[in-house]
C-alpha positions as CSV (number, residue, x, y, z in Angstrom):
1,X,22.8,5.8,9.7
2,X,23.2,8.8,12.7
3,X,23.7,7.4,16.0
4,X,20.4,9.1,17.5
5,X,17.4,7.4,17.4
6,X,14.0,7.5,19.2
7,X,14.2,4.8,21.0
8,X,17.1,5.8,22.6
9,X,14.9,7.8,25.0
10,X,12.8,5.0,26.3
11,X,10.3,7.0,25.3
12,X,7.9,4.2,24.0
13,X,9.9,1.3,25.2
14,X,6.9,0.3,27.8
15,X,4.6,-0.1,25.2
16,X,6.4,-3.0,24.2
17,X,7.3,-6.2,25.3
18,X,10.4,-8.1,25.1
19,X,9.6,-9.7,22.0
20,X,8.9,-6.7,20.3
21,X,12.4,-5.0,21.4
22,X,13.8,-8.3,20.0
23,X,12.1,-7.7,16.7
24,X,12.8,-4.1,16.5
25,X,16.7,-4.7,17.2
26,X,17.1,-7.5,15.0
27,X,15.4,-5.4,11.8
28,X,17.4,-2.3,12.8
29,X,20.4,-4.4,12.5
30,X,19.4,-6.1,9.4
31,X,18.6,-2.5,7.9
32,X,21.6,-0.9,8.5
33,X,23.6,-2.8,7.6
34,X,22.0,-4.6,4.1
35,X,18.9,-2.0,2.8
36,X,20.6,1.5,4.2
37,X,24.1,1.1,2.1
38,X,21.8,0.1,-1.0
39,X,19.3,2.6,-0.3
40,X,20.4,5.4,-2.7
41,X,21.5,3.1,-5.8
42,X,17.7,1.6,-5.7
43,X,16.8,4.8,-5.9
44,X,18.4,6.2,-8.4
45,X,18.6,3.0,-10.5
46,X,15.0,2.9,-10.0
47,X,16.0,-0.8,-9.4
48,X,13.9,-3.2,-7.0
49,X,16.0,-4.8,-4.1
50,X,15.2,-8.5,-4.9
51,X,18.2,-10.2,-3.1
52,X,17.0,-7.8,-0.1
53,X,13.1,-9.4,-0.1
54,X,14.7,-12.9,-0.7
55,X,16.9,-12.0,2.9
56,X,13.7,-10.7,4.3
57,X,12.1,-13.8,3.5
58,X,14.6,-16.1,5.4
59,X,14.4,-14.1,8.5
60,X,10.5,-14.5,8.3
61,X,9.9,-11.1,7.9
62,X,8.0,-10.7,4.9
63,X,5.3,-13.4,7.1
64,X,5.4,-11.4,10.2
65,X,2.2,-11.2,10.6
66,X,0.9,-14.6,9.1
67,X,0.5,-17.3,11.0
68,X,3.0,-20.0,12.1
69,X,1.1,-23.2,9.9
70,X,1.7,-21.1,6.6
71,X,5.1,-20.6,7.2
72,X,4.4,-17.1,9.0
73,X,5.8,-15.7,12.1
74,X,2.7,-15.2,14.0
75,X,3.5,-12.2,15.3
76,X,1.5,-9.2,16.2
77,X,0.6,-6.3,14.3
78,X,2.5,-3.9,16.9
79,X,5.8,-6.3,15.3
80,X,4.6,-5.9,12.2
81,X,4.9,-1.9,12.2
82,X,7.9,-2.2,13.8
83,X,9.2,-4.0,10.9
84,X,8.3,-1.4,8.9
85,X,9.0,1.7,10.4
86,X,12.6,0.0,10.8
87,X,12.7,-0.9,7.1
88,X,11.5,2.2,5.8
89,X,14.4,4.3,8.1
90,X,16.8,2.7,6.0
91,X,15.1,2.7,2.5
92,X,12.0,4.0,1.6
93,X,11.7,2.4,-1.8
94,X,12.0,-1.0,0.2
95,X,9.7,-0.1,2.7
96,X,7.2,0.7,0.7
97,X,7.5,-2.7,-1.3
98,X,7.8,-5.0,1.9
99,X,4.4,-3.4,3.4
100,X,2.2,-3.8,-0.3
101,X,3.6,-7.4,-0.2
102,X,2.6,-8.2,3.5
103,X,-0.4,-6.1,4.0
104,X,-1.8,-6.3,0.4
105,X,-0.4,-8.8,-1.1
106,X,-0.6,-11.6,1.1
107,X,-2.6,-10.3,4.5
108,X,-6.0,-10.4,2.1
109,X,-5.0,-14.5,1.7
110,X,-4.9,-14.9,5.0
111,X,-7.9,-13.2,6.5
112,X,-10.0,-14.1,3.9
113,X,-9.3,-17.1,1.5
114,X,-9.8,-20.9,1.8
115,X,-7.4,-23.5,3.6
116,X,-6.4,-25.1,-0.5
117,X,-5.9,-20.9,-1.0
118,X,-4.1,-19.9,2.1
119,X,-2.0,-23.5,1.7
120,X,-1.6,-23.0,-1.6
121,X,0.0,-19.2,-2.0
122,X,1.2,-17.8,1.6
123,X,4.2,-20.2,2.3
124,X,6.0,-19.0,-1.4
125,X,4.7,-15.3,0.0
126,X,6.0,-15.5,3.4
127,X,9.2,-17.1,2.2
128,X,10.1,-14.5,-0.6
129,X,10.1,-17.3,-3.3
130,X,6.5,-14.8,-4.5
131,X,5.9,-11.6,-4.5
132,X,2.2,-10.5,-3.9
133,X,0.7,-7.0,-5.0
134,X,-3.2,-6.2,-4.5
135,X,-4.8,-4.3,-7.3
136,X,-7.6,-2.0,-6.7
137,X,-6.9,0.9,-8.2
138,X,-8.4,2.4,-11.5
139,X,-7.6,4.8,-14.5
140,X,-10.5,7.4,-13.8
141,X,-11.9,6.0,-10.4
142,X,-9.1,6.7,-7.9
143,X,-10.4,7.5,-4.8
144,X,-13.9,6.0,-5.6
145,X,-12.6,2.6,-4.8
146,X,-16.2,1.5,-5.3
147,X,-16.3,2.7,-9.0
148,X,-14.9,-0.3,-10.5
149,X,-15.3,-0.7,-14.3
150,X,-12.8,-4.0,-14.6
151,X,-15.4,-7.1,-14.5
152,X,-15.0,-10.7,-13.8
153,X,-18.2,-13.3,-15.6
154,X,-18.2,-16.8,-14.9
155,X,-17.9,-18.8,-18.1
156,X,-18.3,-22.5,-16.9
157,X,-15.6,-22.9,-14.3
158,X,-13.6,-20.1,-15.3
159,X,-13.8,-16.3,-14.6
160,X,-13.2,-14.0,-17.5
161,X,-11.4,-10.8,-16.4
162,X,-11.3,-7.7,-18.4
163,X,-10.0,-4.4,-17.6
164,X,-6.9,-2.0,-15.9
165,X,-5.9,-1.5,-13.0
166,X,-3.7,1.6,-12.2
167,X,-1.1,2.7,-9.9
168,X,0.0,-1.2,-8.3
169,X,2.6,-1.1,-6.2
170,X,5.0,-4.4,-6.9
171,X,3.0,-5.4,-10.2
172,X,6.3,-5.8,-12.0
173,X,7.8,-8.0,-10.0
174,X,4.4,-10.0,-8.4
175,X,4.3,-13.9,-8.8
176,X,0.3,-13.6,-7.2
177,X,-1.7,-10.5,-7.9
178,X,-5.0,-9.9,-6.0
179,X,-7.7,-8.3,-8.3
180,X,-11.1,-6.2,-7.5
181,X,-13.2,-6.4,-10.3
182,X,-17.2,-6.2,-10.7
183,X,-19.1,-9.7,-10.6
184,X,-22.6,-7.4,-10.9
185,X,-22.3,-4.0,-11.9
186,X,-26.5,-3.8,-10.5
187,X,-25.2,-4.5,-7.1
188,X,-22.9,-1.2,-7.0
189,X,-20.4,-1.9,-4.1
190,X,-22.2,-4.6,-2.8
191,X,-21.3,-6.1,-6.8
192,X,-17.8,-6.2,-5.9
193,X,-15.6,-9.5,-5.7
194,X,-11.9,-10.3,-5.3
195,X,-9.7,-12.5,-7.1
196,X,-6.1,-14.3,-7.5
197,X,-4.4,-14.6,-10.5
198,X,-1.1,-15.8,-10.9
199,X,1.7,-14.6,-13.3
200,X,2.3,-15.7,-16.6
201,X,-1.6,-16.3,-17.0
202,X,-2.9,-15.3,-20.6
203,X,-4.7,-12.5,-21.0
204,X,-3.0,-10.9,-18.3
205,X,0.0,-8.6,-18.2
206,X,2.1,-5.0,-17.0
207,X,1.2,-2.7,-19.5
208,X,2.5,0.2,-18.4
209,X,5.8,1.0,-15.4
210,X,5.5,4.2,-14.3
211,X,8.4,7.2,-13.6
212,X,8.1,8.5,-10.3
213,X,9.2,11.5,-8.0
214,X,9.7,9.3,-5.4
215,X,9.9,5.4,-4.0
216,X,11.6,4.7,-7.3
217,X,12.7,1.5,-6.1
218,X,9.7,0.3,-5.8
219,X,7.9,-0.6,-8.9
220,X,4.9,1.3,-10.1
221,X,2.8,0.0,-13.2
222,X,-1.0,-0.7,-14.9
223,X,-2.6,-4.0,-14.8
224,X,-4.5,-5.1,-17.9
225,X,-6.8,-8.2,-18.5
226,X,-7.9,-8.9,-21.9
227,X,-10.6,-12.0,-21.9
228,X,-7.9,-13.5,-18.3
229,X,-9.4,-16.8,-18.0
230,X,-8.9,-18.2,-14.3
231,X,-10.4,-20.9,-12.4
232,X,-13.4,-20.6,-10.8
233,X,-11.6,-21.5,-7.6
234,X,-9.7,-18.3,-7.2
235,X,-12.1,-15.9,-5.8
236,X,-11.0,-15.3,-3.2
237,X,-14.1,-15.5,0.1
238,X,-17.3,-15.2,-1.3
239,X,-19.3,-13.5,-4.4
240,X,-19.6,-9.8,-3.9
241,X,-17.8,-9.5,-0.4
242,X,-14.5,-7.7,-2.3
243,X,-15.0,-4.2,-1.6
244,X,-16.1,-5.5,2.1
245,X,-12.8,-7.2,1.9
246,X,-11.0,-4.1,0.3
247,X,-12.3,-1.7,3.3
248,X,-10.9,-4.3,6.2
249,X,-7.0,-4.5,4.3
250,X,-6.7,-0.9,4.0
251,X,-8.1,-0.8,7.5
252,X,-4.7,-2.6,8.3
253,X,-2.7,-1.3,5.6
254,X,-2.7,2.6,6.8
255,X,-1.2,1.4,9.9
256,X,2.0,0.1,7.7
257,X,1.8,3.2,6.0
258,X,2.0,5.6,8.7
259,X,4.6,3.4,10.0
260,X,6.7,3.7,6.7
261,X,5.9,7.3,6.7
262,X,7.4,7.8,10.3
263,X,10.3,5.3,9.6
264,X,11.1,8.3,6.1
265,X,10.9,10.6,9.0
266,X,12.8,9.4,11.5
267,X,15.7,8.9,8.9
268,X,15.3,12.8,7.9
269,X,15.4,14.2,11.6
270,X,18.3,11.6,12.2
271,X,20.1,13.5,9.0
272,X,19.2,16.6,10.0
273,X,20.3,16.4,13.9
274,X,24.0,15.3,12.7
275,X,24.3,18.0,10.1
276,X,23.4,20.8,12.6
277,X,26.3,19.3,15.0
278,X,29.0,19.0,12.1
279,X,28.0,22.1,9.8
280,X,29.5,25.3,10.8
281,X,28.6,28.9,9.9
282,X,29.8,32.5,11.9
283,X,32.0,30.2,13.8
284,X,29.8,27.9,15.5
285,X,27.4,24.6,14.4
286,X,24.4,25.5,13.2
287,X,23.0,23.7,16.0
288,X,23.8,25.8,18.0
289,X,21.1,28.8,16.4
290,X,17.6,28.9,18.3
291,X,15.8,29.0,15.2
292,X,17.2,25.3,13.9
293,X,17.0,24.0,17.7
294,X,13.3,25.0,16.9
295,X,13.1,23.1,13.5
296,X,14.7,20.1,15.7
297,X,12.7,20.5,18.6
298,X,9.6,20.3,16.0
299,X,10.6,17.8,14.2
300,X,11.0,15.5,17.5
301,X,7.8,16.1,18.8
302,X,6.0,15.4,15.8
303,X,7.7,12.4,14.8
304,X,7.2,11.0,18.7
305,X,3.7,12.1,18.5
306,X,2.9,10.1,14.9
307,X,4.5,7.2,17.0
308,X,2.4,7.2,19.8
309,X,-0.4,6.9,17.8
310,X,0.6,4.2,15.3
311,X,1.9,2.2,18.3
312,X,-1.6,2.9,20.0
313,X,-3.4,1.9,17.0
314,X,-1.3,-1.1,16.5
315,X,-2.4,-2.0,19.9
316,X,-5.7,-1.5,19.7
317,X,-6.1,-3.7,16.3
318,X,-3.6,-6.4,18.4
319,X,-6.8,-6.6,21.1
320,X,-9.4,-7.4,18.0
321,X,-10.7,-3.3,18.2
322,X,-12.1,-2.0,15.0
323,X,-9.7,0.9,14.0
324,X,-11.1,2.5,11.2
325,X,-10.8,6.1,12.8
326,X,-7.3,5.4,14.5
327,X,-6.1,3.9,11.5
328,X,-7.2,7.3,8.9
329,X,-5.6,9.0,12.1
330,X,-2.5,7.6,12.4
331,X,-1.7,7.7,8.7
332,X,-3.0,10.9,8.0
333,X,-1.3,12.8,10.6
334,X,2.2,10.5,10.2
335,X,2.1,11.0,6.4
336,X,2.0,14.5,6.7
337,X,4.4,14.7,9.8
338,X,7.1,13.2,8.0
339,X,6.8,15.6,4.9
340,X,6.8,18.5,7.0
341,X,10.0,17.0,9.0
342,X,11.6,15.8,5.2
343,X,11.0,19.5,4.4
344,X,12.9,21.2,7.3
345,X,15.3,18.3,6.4
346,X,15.8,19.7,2.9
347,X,15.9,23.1,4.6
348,X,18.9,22.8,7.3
349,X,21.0,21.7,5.1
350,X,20.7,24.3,2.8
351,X,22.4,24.1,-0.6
352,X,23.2,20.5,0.2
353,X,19.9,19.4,0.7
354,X,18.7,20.1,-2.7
355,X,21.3,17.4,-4.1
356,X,22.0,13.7,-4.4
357,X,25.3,13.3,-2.3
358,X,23.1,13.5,0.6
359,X,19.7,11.4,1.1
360,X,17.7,14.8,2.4
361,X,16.5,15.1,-0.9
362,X,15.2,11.3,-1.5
363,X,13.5,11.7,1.9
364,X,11.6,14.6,1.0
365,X,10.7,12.9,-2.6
366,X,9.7,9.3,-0.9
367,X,7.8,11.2,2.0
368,X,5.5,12.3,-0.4
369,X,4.0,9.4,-1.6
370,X,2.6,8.3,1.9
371,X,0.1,11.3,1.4
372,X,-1.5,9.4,-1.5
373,X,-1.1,6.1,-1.1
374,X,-3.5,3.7,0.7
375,X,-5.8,7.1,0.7
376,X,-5.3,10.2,0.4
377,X,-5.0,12.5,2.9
378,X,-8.3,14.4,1.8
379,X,-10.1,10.8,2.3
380,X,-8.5,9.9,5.7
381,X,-10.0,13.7,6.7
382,X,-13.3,12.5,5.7
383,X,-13.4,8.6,6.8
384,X,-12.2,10.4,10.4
385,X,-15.4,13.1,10.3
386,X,-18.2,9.6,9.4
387,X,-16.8,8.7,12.3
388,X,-17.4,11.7,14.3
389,X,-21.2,10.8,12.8
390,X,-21.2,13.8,9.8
């Protein structure tokens, strides 16, 4: 990793509190020197870090925001982003699999399930013996979250499960899965419900891993349940409150997204600051031309800006504020901060940034991705104008 980073300017510094400069320092360390070296053989081995997570897990990192009686940290959300900015600098691929497991895959059990639940699954989540994923997604719904066409009947004490779910971050790798499914198609949204159902459960398996331009690293595949019999037990809160449930996580989630999506960022300015001082052309470093000062310059603003506001909206949900606008803010204009800064990335180094023997490349491909996921930027655009009141 380049010597220069943000933080180095005390520009945010008095947003946070010792503890959170504690937690910031000791992930940086931890991420440059275990996920960073790895970074570019995950990705191009399309290979999941597992001993990394399991190291995550002993430095109660993959808890960092659950709390302290199952086996969290207990820290605040502003530590949590942090985390993942930090993680995602190093390895995007990684950060994109640590924030699924905390925000999706295990955040949902905390907030909403019972004690036996939240007893039961978060201290294997938070110490990296599971791996959580949270499946809402489906083949032809997408972006109509309430369009769900997997369903879940009770049989007895069993719920039947039947369907696909699409596009799960983690599902080939996840001990505990967290499913949306449709307990009364009649009720629309309102018919909505949430379950957990554990690996290895018949009926219920990966059925397709997906090839991706970016966040190889971290696996991509369908969900399919074919007559899934699980105990009545495992919804998770009550009948019908899933898509409630689903709106609240994602709520959360898009600040850990615009957090990786800055961390992607920060990585490519960081690349693309040292290059300018080391490459040379008609005599002099490329740094030293106007135009890429101005690419820099840019590139620094934005990425500071996009941290302001995740910071500020990490604040605001650490003082129990509803953040559905900040939260569509921050990760729609941090998504699309760091692919414009990936892009001028790619761009000042020229020929070089169009190959694999430097990381420009993966940035740019792994930037991507925070456009889409957790919401697109076309729905962040319009949760932000209901907001406004159109």
């Amino acid at each position: 990793m380049q010597n220069y980073i943000a933080s180095d300017l005390h520009s945010y510094d008095e947003f946070l509190s010792e503890e959170h400069k504690a937690v910031r320092d000791m992930v940086r360390d931890f991420a440059e020197k275990e996920i960073a070296p790895k970074a570019a053989e995950v990705d191009r081995q399309a290979k999941f870090p597992a001993e990394t997570f399991k190291a995550l897990g002993k430095l109660d990192l993959l808890g960092l925001p659950i709390g302290a009686e199952y086996g969290g940290a207990g820290a605040d959300y502003r530590s949590y982003a942090i985390a993942v900015e930090e993680i995602g600098r190093a390895c995007g691929s990684t950060g994109l699999s640590y924030a699924a497991h905390v925000s999706l895959g295990s955040n949902p059990i905390y907030l909403f399930g019972t004690e036996e639940q939240k007893k039961k699954y978060l201290p294997k989540l938070t110490s990296g013996e599971y791996l959580g994923c949270w499946a809402l997604t489906e083949p032809g719904t997408g972006s109509d979250a309430a369009a769900q066409k997997t369903t879940a009947n009770l049989d007895g004490d069993k719920w039947v499960l039947n369907g696909t779910k699409q596009f799960i971050t983690n599902a080939t790798h996840a001990d505990v899965a967290i499913i949306m499914a449709m307990t009364d198609r009649n009720l629309g949204k309102k018919g909505i419900s949430s379950f957990i159902v554990e690996k290895g459960t018949p009926g219920f398996y990966v059925s397709k891993v997906e090839k991706k331009l970016g966040m190889k690293g971290s696996p991509t595949a369908s969900l399919t349940f074919e007559n899934c019999k699980i105990p009545k037990e495992n919804i998770l809160g009550a009948v019908g409150e899933g898509y409630k449930q689903a709106l609240m996580t994602l709520e959360g989630g898009r600040i850990s997204i615009g957090a990786l999506a800055l961390g992607i960022g920060q990585a490519a300015f960081e690349a693309a600051l040292t290059y300018a001082k080391q490459r040379e052309a008609f005599g002099q470093p490329i740094g030293k031309f106007q135009l890429i000062q101005g690419y820099l310059a840019d590139m620094a603003t934005q990425i500071q800006a996009a941290r302001l506001l995740i910071y500020h909206t990490a604040w605001l949900k650490d003082n129990h504020k509803r953040v559905t606008m900040e939260g569509s803010q921050a990760k729609l204009f941090a998504s699309e901060v760091a692919s414009r800064v990936c892009n001028l990335c790619v761009q000042i180094h020229g020929g070089y940034g169009y190959i694999e023997d430097f990381p420009a490349e993966r940035y740019l491909r792994d930037a991507k991705l925070c456009e889409i996921g957790e919401g697109t930027s076309e729905i962040q655009r319009l949760l932000i104008a209901r907001q406004m009141g159109l």
